[in-house]
C-alpha positions in Angstrom: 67.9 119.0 177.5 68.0 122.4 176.1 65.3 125.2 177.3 63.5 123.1 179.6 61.7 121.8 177.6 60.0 118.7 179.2 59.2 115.7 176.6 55.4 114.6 176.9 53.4 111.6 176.7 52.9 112.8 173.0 56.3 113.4 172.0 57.1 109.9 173.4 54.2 108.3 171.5 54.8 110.2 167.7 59.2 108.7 168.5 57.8 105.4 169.2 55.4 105.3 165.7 58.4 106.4 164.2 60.4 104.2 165.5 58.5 101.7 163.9 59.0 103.1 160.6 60.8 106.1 160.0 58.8 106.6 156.8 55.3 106.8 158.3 53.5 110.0 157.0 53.1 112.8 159.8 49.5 112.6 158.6 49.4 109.3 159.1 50.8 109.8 162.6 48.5 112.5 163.6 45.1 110.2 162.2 46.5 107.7 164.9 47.5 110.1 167.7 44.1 111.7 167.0 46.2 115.0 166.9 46.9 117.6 163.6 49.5 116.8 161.5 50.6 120.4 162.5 51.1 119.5 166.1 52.9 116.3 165.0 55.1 118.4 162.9 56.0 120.8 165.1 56.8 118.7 167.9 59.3 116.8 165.0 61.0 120.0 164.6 61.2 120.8 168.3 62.8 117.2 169.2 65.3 117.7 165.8 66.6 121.7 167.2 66.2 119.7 171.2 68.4 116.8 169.5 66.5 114.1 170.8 66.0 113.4 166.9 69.5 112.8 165.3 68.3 112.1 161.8 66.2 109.5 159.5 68.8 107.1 158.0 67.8 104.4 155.6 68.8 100.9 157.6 70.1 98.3 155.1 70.9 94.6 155.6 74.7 94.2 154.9 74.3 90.4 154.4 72.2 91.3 151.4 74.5 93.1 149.8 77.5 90.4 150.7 78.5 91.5 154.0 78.2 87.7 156.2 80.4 88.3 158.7 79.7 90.9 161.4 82.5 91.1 164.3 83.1 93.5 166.9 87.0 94.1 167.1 88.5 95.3 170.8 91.4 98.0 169.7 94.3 98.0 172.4 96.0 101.4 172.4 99.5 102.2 173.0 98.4 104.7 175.5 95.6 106.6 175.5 97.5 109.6 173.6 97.1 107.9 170.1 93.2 107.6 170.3 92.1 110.4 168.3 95.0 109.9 165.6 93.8 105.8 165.3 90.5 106.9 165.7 91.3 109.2 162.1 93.0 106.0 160.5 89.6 104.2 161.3 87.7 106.2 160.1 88.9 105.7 157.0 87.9 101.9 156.8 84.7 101.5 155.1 83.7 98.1 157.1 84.3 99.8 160.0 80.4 101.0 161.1 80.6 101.8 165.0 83.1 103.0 166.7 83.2 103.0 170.9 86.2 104.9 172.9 85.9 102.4 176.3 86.8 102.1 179.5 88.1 98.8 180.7 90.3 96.1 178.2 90.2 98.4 175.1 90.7 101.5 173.8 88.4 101.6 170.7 85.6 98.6 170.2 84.5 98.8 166.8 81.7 96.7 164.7 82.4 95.4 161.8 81.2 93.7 158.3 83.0 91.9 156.6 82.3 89.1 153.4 83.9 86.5 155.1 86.5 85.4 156.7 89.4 86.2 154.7 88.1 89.7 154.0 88.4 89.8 157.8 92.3 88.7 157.9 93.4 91.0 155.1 91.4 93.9 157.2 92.6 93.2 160.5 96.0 92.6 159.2 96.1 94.9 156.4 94.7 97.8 157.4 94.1 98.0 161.2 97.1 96.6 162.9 99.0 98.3 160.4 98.1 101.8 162.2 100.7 103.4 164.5 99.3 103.4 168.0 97.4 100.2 167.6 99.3 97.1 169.7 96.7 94.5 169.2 93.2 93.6 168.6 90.8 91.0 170.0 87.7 89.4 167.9 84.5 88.3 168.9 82.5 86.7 165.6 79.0 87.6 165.7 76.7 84.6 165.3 72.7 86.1 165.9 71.6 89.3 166.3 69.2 88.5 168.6 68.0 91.9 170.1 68.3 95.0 167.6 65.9 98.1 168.4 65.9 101.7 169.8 65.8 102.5 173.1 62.5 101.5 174.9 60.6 105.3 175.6 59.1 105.0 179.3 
């Protein structure tokens, strides 16, 4: 962390309201944190320039909009040489929403949505195997999500 700056119990309690919802009011947050909504501001602004806040993103539900199938897709590489040129090819794939350069079996492990099934074949055989540097892929089908949250702040 940049100039020792030590998070505090504060700092950990104002992330973990917004963690909750991004959208809560720093007013809000200040009312419950019996704090001003000065402090809670300034401590925002702190942990955004620290980097411990990324950004506030708007989470959508892709089934909702048609996406059913979610997969995670293991990428084997030619050699590791080719990542950052397949890594610029997949970037390029809309479905394509997380992208992992691993150690063990694969190169890249990406996640996926997809509409269905065939939308999955005419990606994985389309557009991703077609990609020089990439010699095969392996897919695991997502059936739950079970567990989705942040990081738990301790």
């Amino acid at each position: 962390m940049k100039e020792n700056y030590q998070i505090d119990k504060l700092d950990k309690e104002i992330l973990s309201v917004l963690m909750e919802d991004a959208r809560t009011p720093y007013t809000d947050i200040a009312k419950k944190l019996i704090v001003s909504p000065g402090t809670i501001h300034v401590r925002m602004r702190k942990l955004e320039e620290l980097g411990v806040v990324k950004k506030s993103v708007l989470e959508i539900e892709p089934a909702n909009l048609g996406y059913d199938l979610c997969a995670f897709l293991g990428v084997h590489l030619d050699h590791g040489s080719v990542y950052r040129s397949v890594l610029e090819e997949i970037r390029k794939i809309p479905e394509v929403v997380e992208s992992y350069y691993t150690t063990g079996n694969y190169g890249i492990f990406l996640k996926i949505y997809c509409k269905n099934t065939q939308h999955l074949y005419d990606l994985l055989n389309i557009r991703i195997h077609q990609i020089e540097g990439v010699r095969g892929t392996e897919t695991l089908i997502s059936l739950e999500n079970a567990i989705h949250r942040q990081i738990r702040l301790e």
